[in-house]
N, CA, C and O of each residue as an XYZ file, in Angstrom:
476
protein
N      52.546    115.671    107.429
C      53.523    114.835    106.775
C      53.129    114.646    105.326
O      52.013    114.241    104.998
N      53.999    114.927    104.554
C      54.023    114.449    103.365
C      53.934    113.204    102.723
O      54.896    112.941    102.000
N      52.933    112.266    102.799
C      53.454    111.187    102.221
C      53.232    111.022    100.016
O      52.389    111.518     99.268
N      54.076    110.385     99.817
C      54.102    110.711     98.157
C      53.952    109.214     97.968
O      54.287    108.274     98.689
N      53.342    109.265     96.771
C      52.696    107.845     95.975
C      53.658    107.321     95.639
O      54.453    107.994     94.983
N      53.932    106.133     95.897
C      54.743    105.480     94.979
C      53.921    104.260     94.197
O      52.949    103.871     94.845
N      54.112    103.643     93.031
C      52.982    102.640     92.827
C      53.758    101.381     93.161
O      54.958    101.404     93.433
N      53.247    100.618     93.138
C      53.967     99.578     93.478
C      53.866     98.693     92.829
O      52.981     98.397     92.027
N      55.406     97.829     93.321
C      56.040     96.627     91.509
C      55.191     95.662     91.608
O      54.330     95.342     92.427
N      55.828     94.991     90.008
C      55.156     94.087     90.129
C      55.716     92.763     90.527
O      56.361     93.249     91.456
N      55.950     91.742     90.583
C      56.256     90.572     91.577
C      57.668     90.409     90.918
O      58.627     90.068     91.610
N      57.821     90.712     89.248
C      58.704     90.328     87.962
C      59.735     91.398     88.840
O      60.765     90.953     89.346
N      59.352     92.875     88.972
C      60.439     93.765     89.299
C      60.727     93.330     90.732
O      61.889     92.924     90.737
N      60.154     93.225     92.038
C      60.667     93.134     92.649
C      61.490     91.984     92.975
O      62.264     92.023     93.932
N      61.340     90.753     92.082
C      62.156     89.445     91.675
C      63.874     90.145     91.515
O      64.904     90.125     92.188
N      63.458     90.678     90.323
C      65.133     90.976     89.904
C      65.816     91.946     90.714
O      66.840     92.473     90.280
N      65.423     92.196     91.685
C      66.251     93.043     92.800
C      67.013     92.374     93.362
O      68.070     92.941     93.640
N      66.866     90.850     93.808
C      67.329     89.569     94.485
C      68.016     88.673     93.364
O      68.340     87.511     93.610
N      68.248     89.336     91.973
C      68.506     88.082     91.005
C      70.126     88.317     91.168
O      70.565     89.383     91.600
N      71.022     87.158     90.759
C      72.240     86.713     90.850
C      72.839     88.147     90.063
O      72.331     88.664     89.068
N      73.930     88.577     90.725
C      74.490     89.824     89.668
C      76.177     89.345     89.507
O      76.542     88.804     90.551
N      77.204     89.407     88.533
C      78.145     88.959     88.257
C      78.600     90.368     88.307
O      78.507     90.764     87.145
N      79.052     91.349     89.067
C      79.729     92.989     89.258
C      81.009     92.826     88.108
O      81.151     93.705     87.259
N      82.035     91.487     88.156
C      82.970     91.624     87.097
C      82.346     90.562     85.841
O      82.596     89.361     85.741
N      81.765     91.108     85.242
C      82.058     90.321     83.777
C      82.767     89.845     83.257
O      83.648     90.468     82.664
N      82.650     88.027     83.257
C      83.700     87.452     82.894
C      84.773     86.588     84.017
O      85.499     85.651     83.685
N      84.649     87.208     85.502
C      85.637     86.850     86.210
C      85.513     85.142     86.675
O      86.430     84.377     86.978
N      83.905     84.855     86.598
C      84.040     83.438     87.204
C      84.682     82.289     86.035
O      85.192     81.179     86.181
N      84.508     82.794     85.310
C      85.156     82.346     83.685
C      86.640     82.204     83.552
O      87.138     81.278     82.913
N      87.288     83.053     84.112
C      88.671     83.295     84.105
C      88.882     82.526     85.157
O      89.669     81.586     85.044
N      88.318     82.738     86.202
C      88.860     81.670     87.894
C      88.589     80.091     87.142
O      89.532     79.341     86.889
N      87.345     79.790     86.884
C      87.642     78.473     85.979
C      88.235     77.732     85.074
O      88.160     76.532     84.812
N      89.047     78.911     84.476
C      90.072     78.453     83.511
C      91.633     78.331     84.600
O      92.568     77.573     84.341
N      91.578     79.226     85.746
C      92.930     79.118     86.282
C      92.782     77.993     86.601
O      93.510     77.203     85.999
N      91.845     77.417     87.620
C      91.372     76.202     88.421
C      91.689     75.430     87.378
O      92.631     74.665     87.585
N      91.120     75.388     86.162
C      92.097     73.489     85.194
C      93.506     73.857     84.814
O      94.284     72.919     84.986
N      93.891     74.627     84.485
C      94.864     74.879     84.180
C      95.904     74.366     85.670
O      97.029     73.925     85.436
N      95.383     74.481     87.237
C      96.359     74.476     87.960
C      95.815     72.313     87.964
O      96.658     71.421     88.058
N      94.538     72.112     87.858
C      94.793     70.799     87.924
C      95.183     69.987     87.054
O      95.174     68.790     87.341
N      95.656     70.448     85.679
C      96.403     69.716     84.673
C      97.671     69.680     84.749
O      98.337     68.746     84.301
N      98.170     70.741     85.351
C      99.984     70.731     85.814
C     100.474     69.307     86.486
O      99.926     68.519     87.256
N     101.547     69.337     85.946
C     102.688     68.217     86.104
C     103.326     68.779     87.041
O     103.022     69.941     87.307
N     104.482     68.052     87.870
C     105.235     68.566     88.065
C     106.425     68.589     87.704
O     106.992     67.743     87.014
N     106.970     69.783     88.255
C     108.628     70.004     87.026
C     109.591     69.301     87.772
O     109.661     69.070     88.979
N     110.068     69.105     87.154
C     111.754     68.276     87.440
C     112.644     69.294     87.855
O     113.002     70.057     86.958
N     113.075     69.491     88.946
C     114.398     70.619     89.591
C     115.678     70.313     88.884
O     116.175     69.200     89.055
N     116.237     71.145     88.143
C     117.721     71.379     87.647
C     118.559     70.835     88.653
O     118.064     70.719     89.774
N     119.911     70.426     88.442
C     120.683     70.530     89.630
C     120.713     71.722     90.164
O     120.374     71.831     91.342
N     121.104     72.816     89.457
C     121.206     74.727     90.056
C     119.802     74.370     90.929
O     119.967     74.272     92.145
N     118.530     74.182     90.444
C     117.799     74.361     91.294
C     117.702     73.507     92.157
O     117.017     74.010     93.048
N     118.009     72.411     92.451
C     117.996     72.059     93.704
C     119.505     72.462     94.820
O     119.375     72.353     96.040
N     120.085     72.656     94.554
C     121.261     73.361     95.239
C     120.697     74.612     95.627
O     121.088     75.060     96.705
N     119.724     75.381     94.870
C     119.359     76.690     95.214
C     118.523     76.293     96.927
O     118.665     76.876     98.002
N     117.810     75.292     96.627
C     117.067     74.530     97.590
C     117.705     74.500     98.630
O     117.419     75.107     99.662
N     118.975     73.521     98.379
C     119.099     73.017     99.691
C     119.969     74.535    100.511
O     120.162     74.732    101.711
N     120.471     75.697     98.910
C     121.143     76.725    100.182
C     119.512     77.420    101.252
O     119.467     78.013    102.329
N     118.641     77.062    100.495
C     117.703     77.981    101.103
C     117.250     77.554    102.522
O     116.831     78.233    103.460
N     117.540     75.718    102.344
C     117.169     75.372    103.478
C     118.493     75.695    104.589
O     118.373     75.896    105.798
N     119.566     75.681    103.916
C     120.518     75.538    104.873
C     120.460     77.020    105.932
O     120.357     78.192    105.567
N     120.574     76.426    107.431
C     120.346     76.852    108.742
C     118.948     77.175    109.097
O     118.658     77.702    110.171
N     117.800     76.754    107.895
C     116.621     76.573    109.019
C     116.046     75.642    110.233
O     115.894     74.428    110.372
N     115.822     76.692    110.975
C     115.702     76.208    112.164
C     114.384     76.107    112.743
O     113.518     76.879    112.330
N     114.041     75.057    113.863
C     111.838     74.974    114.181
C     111.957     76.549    115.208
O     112.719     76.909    116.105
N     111.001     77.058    114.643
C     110.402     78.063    114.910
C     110.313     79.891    113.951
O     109.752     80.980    114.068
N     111.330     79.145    113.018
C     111.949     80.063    111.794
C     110.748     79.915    110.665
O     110.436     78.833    110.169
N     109.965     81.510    110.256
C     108.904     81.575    109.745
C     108.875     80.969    108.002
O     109.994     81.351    107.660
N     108.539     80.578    107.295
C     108.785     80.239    105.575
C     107.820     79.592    105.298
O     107.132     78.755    105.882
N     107.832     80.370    103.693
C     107.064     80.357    102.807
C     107.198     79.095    101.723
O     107.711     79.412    100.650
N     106.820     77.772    101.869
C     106.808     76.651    101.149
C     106.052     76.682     99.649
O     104.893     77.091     99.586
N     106.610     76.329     98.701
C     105.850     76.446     97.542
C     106.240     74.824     97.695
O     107.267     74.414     98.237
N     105.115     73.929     97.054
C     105.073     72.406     96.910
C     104.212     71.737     96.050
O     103.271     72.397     95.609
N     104.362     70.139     95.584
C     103.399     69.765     94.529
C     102.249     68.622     95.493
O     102.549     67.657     96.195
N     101.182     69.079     95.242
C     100.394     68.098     95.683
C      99.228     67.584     95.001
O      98.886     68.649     94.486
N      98.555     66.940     94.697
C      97.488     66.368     94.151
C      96.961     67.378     93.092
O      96.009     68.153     93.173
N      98.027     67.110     91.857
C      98.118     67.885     91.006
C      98.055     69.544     90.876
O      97.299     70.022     90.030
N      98.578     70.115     91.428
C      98.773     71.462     91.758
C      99.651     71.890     92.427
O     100.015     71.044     93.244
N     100.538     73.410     92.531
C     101.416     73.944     93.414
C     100.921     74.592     94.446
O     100.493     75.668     94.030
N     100.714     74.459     95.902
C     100.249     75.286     96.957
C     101.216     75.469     97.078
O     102.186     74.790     96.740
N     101.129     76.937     97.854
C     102.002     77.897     98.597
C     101.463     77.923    100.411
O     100.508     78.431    100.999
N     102.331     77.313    100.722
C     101.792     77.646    102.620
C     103.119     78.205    103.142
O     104.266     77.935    102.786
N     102.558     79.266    104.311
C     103.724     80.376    105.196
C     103.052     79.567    106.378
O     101.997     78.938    106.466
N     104.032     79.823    107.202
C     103.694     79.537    108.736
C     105.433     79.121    108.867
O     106.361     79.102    108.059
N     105.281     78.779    110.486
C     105.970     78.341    111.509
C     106.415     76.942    111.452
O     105.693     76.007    111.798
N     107.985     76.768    110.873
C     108.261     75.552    110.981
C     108.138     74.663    112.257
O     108.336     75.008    113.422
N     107.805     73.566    111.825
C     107.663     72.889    113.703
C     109.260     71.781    113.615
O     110.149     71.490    114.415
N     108.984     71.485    112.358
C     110.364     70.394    112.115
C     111.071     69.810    111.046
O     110.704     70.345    110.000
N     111.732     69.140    110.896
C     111.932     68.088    109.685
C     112.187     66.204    110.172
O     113.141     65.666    110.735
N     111.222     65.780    109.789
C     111.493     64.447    110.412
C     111.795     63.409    108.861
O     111.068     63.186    107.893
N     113.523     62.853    109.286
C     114.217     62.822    108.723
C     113.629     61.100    107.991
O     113.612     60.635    106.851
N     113.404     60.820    108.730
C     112.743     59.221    108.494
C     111.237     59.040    107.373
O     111.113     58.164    106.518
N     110.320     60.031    107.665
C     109.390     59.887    106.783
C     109.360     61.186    105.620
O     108.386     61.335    104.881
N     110.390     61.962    105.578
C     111.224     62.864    104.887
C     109.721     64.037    104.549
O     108.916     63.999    103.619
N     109.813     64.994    105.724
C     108.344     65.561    105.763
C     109.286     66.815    106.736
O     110.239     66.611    107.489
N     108.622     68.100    106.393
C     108.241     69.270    107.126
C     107.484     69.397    107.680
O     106.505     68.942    107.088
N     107.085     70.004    109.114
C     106.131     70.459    109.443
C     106.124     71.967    109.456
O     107.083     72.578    109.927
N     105.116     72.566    108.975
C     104.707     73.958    108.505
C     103.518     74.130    108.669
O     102.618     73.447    108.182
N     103.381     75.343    109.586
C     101.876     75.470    109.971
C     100.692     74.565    110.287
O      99.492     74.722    110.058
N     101.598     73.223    111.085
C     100.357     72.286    111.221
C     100.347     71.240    110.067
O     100.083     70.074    110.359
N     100.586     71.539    108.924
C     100.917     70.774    108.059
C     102.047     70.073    107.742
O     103.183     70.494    107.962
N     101.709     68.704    107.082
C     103.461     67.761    106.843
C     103.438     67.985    105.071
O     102.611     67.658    104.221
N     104.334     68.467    105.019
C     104.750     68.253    103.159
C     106.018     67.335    102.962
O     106.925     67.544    103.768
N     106.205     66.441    102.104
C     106.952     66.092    101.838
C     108.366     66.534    101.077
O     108.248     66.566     99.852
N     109.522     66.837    101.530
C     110.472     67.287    100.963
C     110.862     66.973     99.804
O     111.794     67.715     99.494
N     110.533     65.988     98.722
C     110.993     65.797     97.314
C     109.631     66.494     96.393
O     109.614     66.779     95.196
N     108.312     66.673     97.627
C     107.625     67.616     96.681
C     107.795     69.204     96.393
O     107.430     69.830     95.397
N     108.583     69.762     97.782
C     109.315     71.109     97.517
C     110.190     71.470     96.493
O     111.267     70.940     96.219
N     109.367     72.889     95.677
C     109.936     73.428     94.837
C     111.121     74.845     94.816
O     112.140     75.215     94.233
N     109.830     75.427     96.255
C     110.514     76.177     96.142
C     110.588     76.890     98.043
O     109.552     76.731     98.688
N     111.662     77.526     98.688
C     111.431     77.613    100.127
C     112.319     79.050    100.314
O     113.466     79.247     99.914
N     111.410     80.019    101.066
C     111.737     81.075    101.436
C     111.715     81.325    102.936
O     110.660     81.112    103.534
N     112.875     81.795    103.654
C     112.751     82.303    105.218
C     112.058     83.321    104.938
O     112.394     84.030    103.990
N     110.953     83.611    105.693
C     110.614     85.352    106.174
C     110.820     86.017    107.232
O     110.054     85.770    108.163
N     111.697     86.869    107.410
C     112.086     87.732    108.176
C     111.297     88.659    108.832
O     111.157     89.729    108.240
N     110.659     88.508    110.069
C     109.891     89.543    110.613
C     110.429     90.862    111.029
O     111.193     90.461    111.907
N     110.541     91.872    111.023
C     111.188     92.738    111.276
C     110.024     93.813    112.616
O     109.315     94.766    112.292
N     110.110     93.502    113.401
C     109.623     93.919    114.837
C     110.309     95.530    115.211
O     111.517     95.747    115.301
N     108.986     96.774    115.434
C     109.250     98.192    116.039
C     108.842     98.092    117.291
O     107.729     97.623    117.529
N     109.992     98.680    118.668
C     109.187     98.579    119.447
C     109.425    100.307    119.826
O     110.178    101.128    119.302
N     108.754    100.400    120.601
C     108.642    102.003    121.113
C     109.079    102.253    122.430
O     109.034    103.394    122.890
């Protein structure tokens, strides 16, 4: 068997084998600027057009009908998809994926259409 010398590091080189590496330059920089930027947002005021756009979007959803909620919450817009469970008319809330959003914080609401192959 061949064995070949290698010399061996010193504590400094084999340190920086394990040291923190950033592969995109710059990217945690940019995610930190999105991150204030989404917690300084206000929220916008809906047009009449846009809330009519609203309510056609809601009109004939039904619990178990899949959509994509865009909404304002603790200073920011989340986007959640899932499975409507309801609308309860009294504490004026959706349920979506387990979650309750409030309907005057909805901006924006899309059905998604699953489209199923069977063989």
């Amino acid at each position: 068997m061949d064995y070949r010398y290698r010399p061996k590091m010193s504590r400094l080189q084999r340190a920086k084998q394990f040291a923190p590496f950033d592969a995109l330059d710059g990217l945690s920089l940019a995610l930190e600027k999105v991150r204030e930027e989404h917690i300084s947002a206000e929220k916008v005021q809906l047009s009449e057009d846009q809330y009519d756009e609203l309510n056609r979007n809601f009109d004939g959803v039904q619990p178990g009908d899949r959509l994509e909620i865009k909404y304002f919450e603790d200073g920011e817009y989340v986007t959640v998809t899932g499975i409507m469970s309801g609308i309860d008319t009294e504490s004026m809330t959706i349920e979506i994926g387990g979650r309750k959003v409030y309907l005057d914080s909805i901006s924006e609401v899309r059905r998604i259409i699953e489209i199923g192959y069977h063989l």
